[in-house]
N, C-alpha and C positions, 0 to 999 in steps of 0.2 A: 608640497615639495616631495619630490621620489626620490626613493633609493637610488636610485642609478644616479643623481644630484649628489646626494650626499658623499656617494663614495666616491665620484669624482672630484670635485671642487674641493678637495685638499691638493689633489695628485695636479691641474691644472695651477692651484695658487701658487704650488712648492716650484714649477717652473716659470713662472709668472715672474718670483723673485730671485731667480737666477739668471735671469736675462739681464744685458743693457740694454739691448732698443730692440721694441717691439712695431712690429708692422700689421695694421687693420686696412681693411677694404670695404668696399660697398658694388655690392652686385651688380651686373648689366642693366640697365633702367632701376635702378633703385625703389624700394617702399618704403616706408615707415619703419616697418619692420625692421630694415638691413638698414636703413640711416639711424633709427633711434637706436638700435642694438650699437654698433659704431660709436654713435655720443657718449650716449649712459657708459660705454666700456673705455670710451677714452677720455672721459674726466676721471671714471673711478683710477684709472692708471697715473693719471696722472695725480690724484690725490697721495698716489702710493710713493710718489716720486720718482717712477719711471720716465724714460725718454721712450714716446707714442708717434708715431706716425701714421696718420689715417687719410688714405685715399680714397679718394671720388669716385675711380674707377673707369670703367668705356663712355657713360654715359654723363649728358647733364646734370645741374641739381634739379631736380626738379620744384617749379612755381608755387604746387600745393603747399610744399614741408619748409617755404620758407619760415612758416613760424616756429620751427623747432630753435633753440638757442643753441647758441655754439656753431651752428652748421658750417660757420667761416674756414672752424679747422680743420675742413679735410682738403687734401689739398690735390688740387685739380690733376692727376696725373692716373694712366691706369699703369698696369703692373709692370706692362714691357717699358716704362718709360722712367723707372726706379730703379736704382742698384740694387739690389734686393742682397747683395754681399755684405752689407752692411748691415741687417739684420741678424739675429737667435733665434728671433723668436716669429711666428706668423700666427696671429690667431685668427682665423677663415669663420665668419659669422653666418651665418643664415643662407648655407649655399651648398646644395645640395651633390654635387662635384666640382672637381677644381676648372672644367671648362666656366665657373657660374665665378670666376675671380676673373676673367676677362676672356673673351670670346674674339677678340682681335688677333693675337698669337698664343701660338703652345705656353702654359703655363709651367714653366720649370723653376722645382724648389733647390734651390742650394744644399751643400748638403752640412753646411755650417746652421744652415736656418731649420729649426721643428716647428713641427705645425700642430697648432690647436682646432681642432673642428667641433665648432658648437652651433648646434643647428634641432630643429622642430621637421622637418620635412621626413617624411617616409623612403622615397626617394635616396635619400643621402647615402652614398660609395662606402662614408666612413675611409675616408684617405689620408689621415691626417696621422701626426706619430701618437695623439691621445684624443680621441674621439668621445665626445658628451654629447651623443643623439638620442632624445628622446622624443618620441612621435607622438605622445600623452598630453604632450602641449602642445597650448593655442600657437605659440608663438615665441621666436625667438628671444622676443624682450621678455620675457614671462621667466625662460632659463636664466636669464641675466639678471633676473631682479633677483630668484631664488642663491645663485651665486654671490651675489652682493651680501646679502642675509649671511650664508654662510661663513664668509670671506669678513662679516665684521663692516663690512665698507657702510658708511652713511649713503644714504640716498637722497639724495638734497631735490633742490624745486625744479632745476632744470634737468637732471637727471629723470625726476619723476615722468615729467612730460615727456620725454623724448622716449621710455619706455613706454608709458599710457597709449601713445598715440601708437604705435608697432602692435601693440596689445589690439587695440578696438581696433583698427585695419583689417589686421591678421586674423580677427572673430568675425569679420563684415559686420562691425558693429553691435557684436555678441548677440550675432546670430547666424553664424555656420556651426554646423555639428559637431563641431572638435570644443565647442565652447562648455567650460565646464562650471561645477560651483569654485573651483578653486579658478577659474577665470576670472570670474567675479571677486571670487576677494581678492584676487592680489590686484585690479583693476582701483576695487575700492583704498586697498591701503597706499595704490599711487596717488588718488584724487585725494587723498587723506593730506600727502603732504605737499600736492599742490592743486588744491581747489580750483583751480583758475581754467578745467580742463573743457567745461562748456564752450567758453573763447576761445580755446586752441580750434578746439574741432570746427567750430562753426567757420573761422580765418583759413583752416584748410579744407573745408569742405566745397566752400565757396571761392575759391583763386580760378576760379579755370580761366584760362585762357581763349581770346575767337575763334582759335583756331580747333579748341579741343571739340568745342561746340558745332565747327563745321566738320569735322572729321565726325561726329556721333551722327550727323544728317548724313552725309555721305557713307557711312559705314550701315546703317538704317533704311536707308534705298537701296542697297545693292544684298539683302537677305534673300540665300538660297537655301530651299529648305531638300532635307534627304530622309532618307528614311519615313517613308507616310509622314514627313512632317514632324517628326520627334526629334529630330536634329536638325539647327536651325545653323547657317554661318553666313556672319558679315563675310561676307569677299571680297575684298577691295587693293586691285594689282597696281604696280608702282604708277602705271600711266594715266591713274585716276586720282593718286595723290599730288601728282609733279602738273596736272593741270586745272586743279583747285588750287593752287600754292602750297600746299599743307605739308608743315616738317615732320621727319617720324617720331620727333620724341613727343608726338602729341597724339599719337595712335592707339595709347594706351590707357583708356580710361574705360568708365564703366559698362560698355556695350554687353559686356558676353552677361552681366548681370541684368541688365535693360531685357536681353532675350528672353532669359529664363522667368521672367517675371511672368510670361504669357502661359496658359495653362494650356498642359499639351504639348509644347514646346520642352525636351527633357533635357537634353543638352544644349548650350547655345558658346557657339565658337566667333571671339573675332581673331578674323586670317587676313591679315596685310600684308603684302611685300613692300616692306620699307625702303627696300633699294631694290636693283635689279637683282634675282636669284637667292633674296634676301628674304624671308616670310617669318615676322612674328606671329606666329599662335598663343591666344588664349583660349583657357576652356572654364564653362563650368557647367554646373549640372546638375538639377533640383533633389539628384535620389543619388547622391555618395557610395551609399552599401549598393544600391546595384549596378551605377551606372561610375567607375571610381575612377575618374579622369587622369589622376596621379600618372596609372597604368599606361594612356597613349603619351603623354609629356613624356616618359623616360624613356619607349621605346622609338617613337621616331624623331629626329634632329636631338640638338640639346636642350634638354629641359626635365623638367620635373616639378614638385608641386606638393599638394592636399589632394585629398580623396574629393573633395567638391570644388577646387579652386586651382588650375594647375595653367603650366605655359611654355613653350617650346622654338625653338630658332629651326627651320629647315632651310638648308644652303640647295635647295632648289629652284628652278623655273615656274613660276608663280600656278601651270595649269598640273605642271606634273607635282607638285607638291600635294595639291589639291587629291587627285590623284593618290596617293601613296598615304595620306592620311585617310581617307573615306575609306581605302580596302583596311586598315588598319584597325581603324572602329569596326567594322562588319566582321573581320577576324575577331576581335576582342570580346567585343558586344552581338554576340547572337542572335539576343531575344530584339533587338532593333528590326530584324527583320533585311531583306533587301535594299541596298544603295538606292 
């Protein structure tokens, strides 16, 4: 637990209990991270006897995290489609600017509503009227458990899981470089109170869907490589998804880690435009200290990220996107060498 925890998580609690109704969200395409974080913080609130409201946000639930319990209670709306007048309180999880609460319209906060921003991301604005960002952790649920502790709150069996699983995602498995020994134990004192974590993982490891499995083939044939070969990208533009069938919430799975898996290959990007003018980016990239993806995620479109793990919206033309990221890296990244 850090300092920066400790001497926040009174000043967070002390407005916690001054609120009536508090309002949570779940990021654009959602993780484990931002849905377990969501869970774990809206049973504890509710434990507390608060009135919670937790939305779903722009995107689907996603099919892997059907095993997380509770997941019923977010409710399917994203922000522009909430009174948000009705709110005190906004507490903003695992999201690195307020464009990361919904990218569908301008995010505007009331000025009856304060905002709590608790997030792990490097990245993060810090926009909120009490900001608890610490980059030292793996992972948003990692803060949330240390707050739990702090706050007195029990941490019961589905709580545990729905933290555990945010935890090992947001480590790749406790094994990206943010992963620490205090990763491990607090991983361990979740499996402590619910054992049961083997089966969670295996139920979400294993849900994919045919579709995700034809997008990983389709996204796999279409690698261009840049840079002598040290940057590798899926490219795959809307008119190759709309004539596979393939919906976008299934574009998102583990390509850009498939790439880097190959030696030689330093960074590896999957680039889809999921609608027209639309392009999700991911990145990631075997050498964080010299190659820190975090850096292109915040400068171009919206996004941000980890130092090995990051991802990005450009509301471009799928060639000029293309385009405007490659000059981006070769600004950034030097030692790559020429596009």
């Amino acid at each position: 637990m850090t300092d920066k925890v400790i001497e926040m998580a009174p000043k967070i609690l002390e407005l916690i209990k001054k609120s009536k109704k508090i309002l949570l969200h779940c990021h654009p395409y959602p993780d484990a991270d931002s849905i377990g974080s969501v869970l774990a913080m809206t049973l504890a609130l509710k434990k507390m006897g608060l009135e919670v409201t937790s939305i779903l946000g722009d995107s689907e639930y996603p099919d892997d995290l059907i095993v997380l319990p509770h997941h019923d209670l977010l409710v399917k709306k994203n922000y522009s489609e909430i009174d948000t007048g009705e709110f005190d309180l906004f507490i903003i999880l695992d999201s690195s600017t307020l464009g990361q609460v919904s990218r569908l319209a301008e995010v505007k906060i009331p000025k009856n509503m304060k905002t709590v921003v608790i997030d792990h991301h490097v990245t993060n604005l810090k926009y909120g009227d009490i900001n608890l960002v610490d980059e030292t952790y793996t992972a948003t649920s990692q803060i949330i458990y240390d707050l739990f502790i702090r706050w007195g709150v029990e941490v019961d069996k589905d709580m545990a899981v729905c933290l555990f699983l945010g935890l090992y995602t947001d480590s790749g498995g406790f094994k990206y470089p943010s992963t620490t020994a205090n990763t491990l134990a607090v991983g361990a004192e979740l499996a402590k109170i619910n054992p049961d974590f083997p089966r969670v993982i295996f139920e979400m490891e294993n849900a994919k869907d045919p579709q995700e499995i034809a997008y990983e083939g389709l996204a796999l044939s279409s690698i261009e490589k840049y840079f002598s070969g040290k940057l590798v990208m899926a490219a795959v533009p809307y008119e190759k998804l709309k004539e596979k069938g393939i919906q976008k919430g299934f574009t998102q799975g583990g390509v850009g880690n498939t790439l880097i898996s190959v030696i030689g290959w330093e960074i590896g990007i999957n680039f889809v435009e999921a609608d027209p003018g639309v392009v999700l980016v991911s990145f990631r990239t075997r050498n964080s200290d010299k190659h820190d993806v975090s850096l292109i995620a915040s400068m171009i479109g919206k996004g941000g990220g980890h130092k090995a793990a990051a991802g990005t919206t450009i509301y471009e033309p799928f060639e000029v996107a293309k385009k405007q990221l490659l000059e981006t890296i070769a600004k950034t990244f030097p030692d790559l060498g020429k596009i």
